[in-house]
Backbone bond lengths (Angstrom), bond angles and torsions (degrees), N, CA, C in turn:
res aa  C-N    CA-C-N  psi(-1)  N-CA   C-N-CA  omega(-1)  CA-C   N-CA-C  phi
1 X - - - 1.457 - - 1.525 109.17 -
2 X 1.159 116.79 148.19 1.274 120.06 -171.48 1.665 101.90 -163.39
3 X 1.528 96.97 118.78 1.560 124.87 163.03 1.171 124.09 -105.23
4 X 1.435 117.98 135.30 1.652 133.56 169.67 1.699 106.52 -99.03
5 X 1.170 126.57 127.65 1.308 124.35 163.07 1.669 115.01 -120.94
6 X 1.155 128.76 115.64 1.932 143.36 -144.51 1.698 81.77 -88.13
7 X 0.953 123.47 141.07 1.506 144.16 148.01 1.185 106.75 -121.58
8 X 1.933 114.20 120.52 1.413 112.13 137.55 1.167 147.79 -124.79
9 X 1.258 106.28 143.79 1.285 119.01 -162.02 1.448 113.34 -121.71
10 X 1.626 96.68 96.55 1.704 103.15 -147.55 0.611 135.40 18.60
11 X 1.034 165.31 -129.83 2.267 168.44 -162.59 1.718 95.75 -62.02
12 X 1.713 118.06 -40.58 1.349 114.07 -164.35 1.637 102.71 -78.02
13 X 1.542 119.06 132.66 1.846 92.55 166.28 1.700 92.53 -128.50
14 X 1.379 92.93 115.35 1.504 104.60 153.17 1.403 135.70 -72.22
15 X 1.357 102.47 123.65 2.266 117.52 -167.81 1.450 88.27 -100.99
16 X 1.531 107.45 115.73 1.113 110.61 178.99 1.978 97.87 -109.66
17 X 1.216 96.57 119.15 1.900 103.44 -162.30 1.609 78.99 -107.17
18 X 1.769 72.55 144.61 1.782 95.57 170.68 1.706 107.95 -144.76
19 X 1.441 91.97 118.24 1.949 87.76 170.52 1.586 88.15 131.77
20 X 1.387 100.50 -143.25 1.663 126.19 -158.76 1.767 90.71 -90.63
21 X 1.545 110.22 136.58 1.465 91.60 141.03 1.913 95.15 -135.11
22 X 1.738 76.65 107.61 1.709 96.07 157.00 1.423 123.92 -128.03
23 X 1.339 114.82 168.56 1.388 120.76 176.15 1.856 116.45 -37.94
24 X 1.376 119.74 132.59 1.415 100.78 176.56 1.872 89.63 141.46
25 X 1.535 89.18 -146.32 1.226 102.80 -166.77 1.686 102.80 -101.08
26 X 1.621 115.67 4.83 1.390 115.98 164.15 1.766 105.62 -78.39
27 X 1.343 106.30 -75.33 1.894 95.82 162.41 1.399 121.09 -21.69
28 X 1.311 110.06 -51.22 1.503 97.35 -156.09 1.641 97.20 -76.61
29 X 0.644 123.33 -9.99 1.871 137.70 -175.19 1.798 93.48 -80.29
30 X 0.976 121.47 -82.33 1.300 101.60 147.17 0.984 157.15 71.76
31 X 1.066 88.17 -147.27 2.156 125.10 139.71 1.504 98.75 -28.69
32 X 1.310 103.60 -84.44 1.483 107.42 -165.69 1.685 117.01 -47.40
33 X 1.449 109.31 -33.35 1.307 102.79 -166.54 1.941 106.86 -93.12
34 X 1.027 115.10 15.06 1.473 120.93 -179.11 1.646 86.98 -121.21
35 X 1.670 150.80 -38.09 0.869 149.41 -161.71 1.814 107.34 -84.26
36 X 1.357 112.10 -20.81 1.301 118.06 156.02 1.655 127.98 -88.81
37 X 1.245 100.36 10.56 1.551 97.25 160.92 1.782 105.86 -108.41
38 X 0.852 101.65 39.82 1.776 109.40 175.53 1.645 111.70 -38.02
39 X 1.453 112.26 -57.18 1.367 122.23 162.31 1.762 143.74 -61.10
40 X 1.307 105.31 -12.74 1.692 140.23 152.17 1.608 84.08 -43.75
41 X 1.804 94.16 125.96 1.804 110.22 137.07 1.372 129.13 -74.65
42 X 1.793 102.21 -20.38 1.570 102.66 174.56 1.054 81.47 -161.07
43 X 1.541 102.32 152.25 1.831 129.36 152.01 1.456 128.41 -139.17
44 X 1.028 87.08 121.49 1.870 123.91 -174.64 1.400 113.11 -87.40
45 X 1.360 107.60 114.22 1.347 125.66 171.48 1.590 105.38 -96.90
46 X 1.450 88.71 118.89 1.787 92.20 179.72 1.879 101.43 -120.78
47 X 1.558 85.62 96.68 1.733 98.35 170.36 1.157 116.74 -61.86
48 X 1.315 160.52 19.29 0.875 142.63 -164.05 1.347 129.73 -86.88
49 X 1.496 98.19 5.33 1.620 118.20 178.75 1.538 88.97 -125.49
50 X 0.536 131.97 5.12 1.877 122.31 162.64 1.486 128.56 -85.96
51 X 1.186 97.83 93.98 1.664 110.29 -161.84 1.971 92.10 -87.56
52 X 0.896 122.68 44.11 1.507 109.61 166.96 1.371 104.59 146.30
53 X 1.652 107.96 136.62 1.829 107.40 168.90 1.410 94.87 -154.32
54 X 1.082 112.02 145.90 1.446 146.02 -169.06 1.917 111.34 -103.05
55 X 1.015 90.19 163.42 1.743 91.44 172.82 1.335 131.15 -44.36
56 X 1.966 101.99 -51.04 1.674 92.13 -178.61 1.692 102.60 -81.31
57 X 1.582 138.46 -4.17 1.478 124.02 166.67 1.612 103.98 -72.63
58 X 1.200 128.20 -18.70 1.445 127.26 -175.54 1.341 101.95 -91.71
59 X 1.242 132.55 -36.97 1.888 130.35 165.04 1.500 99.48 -63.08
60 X 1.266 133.23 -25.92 1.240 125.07 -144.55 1.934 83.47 -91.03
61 X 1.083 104.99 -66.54 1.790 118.07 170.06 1.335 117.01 -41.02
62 X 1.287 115.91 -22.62 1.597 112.16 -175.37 2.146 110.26 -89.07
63 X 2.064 86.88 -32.92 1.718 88.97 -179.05 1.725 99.66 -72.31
64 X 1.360 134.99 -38.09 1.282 154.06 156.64 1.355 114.21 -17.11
65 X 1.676 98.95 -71.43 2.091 97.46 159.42 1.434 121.75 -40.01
66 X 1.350 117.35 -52.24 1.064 147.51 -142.63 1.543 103.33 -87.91
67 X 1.112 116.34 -33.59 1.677 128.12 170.59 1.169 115.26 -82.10
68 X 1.544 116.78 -51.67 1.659 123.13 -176.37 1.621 101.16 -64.44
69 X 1.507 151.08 -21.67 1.093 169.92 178.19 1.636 108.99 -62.44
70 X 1.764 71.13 -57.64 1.921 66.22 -161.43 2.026 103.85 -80.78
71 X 1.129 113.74 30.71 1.812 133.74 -165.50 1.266 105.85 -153.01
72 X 1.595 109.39 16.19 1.653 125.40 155.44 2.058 95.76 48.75
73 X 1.295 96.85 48.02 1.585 108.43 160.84 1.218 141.57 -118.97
74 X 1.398 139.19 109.08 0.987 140.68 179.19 1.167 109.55 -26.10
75 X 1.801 113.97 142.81 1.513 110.19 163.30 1.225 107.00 -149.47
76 X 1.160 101.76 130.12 2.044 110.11 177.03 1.181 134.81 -153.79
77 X 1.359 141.35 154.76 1.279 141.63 179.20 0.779 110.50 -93.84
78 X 1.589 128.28 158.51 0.920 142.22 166.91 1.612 130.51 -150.94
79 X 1.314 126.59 119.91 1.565 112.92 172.50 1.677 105.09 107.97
80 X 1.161 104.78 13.43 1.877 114.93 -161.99 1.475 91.27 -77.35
81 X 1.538 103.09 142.95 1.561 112.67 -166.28 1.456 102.57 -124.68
82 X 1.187 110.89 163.24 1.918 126.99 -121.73 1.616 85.90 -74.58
83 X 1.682 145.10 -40.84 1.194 111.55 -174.95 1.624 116.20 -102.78
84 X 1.659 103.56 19.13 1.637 100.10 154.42 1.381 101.98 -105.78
85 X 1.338 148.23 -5.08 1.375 120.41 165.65 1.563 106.44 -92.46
86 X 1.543 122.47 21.41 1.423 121.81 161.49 1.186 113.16 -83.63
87 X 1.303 110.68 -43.45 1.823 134.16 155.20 1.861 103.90 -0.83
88 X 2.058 78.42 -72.32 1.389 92.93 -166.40 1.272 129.34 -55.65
89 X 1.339 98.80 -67.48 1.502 113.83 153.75 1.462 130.69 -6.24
90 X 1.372 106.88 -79.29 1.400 112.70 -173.33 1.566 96.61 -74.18
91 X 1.382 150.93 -30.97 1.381 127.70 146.72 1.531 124.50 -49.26
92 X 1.315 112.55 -14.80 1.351 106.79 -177.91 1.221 120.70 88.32
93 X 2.097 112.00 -22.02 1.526 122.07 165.86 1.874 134.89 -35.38
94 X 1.644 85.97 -37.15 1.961 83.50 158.11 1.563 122.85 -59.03
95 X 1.167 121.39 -12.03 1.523 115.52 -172.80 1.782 97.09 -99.19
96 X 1.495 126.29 1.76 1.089 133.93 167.47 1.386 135.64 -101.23
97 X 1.582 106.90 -31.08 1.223 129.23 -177.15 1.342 105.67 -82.12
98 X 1.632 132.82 167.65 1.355 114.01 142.86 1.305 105.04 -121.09
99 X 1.535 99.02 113.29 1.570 109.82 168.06 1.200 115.58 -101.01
100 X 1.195 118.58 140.18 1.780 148.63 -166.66 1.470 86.43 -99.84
101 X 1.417 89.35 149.59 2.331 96.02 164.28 1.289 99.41 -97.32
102 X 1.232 119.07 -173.02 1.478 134.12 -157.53 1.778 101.48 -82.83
103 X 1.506 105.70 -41.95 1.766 99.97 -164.01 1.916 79.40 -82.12
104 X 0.852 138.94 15.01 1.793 110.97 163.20 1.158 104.03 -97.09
105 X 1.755 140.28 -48.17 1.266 131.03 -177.65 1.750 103.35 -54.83
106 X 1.042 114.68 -47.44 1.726 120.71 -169.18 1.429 106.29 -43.72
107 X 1.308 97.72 -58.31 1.310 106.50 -173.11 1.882 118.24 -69.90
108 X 1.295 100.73 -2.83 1.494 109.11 -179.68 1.273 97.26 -75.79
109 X 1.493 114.96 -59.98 1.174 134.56 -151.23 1.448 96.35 -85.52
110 X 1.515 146.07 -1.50 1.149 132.22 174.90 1.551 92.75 -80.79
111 X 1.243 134.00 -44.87 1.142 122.81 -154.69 1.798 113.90 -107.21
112 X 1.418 103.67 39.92 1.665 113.87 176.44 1.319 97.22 -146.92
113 X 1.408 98.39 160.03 1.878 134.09 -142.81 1.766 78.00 -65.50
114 X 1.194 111.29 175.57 1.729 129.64 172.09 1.818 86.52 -78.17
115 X 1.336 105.88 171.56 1.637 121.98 -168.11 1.527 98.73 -86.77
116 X 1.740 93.16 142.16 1.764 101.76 -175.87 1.723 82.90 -72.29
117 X 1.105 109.26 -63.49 1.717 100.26 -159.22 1.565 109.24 -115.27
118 X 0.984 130.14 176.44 1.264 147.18 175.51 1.391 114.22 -166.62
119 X 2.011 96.49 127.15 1.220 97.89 -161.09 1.729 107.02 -155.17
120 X 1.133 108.49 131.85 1.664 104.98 -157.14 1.485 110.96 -121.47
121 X 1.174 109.68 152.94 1.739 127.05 -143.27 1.138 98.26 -126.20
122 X 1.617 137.06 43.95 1.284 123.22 -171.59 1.598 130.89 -85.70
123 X 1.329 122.22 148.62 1.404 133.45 -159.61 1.072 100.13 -116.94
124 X 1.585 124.78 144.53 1.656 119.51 153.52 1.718 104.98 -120.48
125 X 1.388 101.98 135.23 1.546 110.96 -168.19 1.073 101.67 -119.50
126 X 1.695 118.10 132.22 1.423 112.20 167.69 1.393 117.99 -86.98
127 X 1.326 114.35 19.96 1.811 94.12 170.12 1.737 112.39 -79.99
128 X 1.430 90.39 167.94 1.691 87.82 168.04 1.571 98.87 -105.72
């Protein structure tokens, strides 16, 4: 199972993902929920509830860069925990991504308004 919940924080909207991101109907969840911040100056993926991603969530993040880019949008991680930024690593994807550590998002977010909206993207997956 895998949930997105949208924070914004003026122009920035932080996707705070929770669960799997693998190939399927967790990606495609996603997609969609980073493809509706079209109007975002930046969007921040804060893994910090993402206990695992697989190849097609790492294709899925790379077309994701690759979209928010070409719509002159910031894109970044944030909060990625120690055996998904091994993920990265051994793909070499940290030298692609820009991931933030945990005390820089915190500290973003200590000093901006509470969220205009909040809004959640939830999936039910039958894998185990």
């Amino acid at each position: 199972m895998l949930n997105v919940f949208v924070e914004k924080l003026g122009d920035v909207h932080v996707l705070h993902i929770q669960g799997r991101i693998v190939y399927g109907v967790a990606t495609t969840t996603v997609r969609e929920a980073v493809v509706a911040q079209a109007n975002a100056s930046a969007v921040v993926l804060d893994l910090a509830q993402v206990v695992l991603i697989d190849a097609g969530g790492l294709g899925a993040l790379l077309e994701l860069r690759q979209w928010t880019q070409s719509k002159g949008i910031e894109f970044s991680l944030t909060n990625v925990r120690s055996l998904v930024q091994q993920v990265f690593e051994i793909t070499c994807l940290n030298t692609v991504f820009e991931i933030s550590p945990r005390q820089s998002m915190s500290h973003a977010a200590a000093g901006a308004r509470p969220p205009v909206v909040m809004k959640a993207f939830p999936t039910v997956c039958c894998e185990s």
